[in-house]
C-alpha positions as CSV (number, residue, x, y, z in Angstrom):
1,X,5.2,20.8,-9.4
2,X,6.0,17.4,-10.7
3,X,7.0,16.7,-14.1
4,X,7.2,13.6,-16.0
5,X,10.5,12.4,-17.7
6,X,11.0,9.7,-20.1
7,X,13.4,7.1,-18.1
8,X,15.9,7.2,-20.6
9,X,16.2,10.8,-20.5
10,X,16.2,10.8,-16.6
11,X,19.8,9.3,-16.8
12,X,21.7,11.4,-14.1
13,X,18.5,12.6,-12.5
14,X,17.6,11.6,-8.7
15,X,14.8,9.6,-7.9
16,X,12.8,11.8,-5.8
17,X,10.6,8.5,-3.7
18,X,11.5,4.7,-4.0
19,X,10.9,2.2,-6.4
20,X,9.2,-0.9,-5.0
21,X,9.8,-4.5,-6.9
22,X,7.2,-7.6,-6.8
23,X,8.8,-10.7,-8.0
24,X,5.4,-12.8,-7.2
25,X,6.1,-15.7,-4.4
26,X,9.8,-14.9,-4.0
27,X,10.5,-11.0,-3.1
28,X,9.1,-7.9,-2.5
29,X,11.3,-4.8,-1.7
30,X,13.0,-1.7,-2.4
31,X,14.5,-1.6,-6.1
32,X,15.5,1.7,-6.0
33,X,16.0,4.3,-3.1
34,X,15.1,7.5,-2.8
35,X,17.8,9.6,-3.6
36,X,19.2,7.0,-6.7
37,X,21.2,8.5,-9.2
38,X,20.0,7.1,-12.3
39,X,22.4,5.3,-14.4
40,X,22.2,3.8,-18.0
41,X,22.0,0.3,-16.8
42,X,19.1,0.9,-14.5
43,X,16.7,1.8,-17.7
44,X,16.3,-1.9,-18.7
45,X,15.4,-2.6,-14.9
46,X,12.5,0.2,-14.6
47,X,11.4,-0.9,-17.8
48,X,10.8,-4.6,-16.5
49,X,8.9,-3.0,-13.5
50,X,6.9,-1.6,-15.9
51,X,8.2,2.0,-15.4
52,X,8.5,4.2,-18.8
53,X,8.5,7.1,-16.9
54,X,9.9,8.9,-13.6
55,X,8.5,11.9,-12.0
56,X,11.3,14.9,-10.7
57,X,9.7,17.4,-8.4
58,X,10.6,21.3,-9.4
59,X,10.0,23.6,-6.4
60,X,9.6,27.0,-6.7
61,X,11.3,29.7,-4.9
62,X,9.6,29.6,-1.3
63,X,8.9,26.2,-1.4
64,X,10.2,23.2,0.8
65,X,10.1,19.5,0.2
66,X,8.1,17.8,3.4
67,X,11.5,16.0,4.3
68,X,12.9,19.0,5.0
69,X,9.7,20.7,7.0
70,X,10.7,19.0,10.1
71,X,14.2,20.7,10.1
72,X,12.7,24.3,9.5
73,X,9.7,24.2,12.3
74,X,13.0,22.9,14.6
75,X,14.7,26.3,13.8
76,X,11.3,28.0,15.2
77,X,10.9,26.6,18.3
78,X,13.0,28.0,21.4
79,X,15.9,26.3,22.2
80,X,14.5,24.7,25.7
81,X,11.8,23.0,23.4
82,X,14.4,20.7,21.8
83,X,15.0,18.3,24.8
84,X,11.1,17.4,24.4
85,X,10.6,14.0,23.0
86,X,8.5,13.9,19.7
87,X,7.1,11.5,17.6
88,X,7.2,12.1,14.3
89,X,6.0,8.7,11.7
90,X,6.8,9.8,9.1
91,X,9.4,12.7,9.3
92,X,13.2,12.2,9.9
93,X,15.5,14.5,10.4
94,X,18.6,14.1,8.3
């Protein structure tokens, strides 16, 4: 379940996705990383990308964020399996 946070009460929080930035003609990237501890001096900076808010994910017992899927069907397959190549887009194993 996500839940929405006002960003100046998300100080100390982690940014559960990225945070892209458009400066129009001169850059477009990442602002913030998944994974970002958010500190007092980043409020201003959401604020200017127009962010009043962040979202934190709550999981409930039993539950498992998709980056971590990969990692759990690994632990099913048989051993031998492992040496296969796979391509996964969008999962990473960390």
């Amino acid at each position: 379940m996500k839940k929405r946070i006002p960003v100046d009460q998300a100080i100390g929080m982690v940014l559960p996705h990225d945070i892209t930035e458009i400066v129009q003609g001169e850059f477009k990237g990442c602002a913030f990383k998944k994974g970002h501890i958010l500190r007092l001096e980043d409020v201003e900076h959401l604020r200017r990308l127009g962010k009043e808010h962040i979202y934190a994910l709550e999981l409930s017992k039993g539950e498992i964020h998709e980056t971590r899927r990969p990692a759990c069907w690994l632990l099913l397959l048989p051993e031998r399996a492992w040496s296969i190549p796979i391509r996964c887009p969008k999962a990473r194993l960390r």
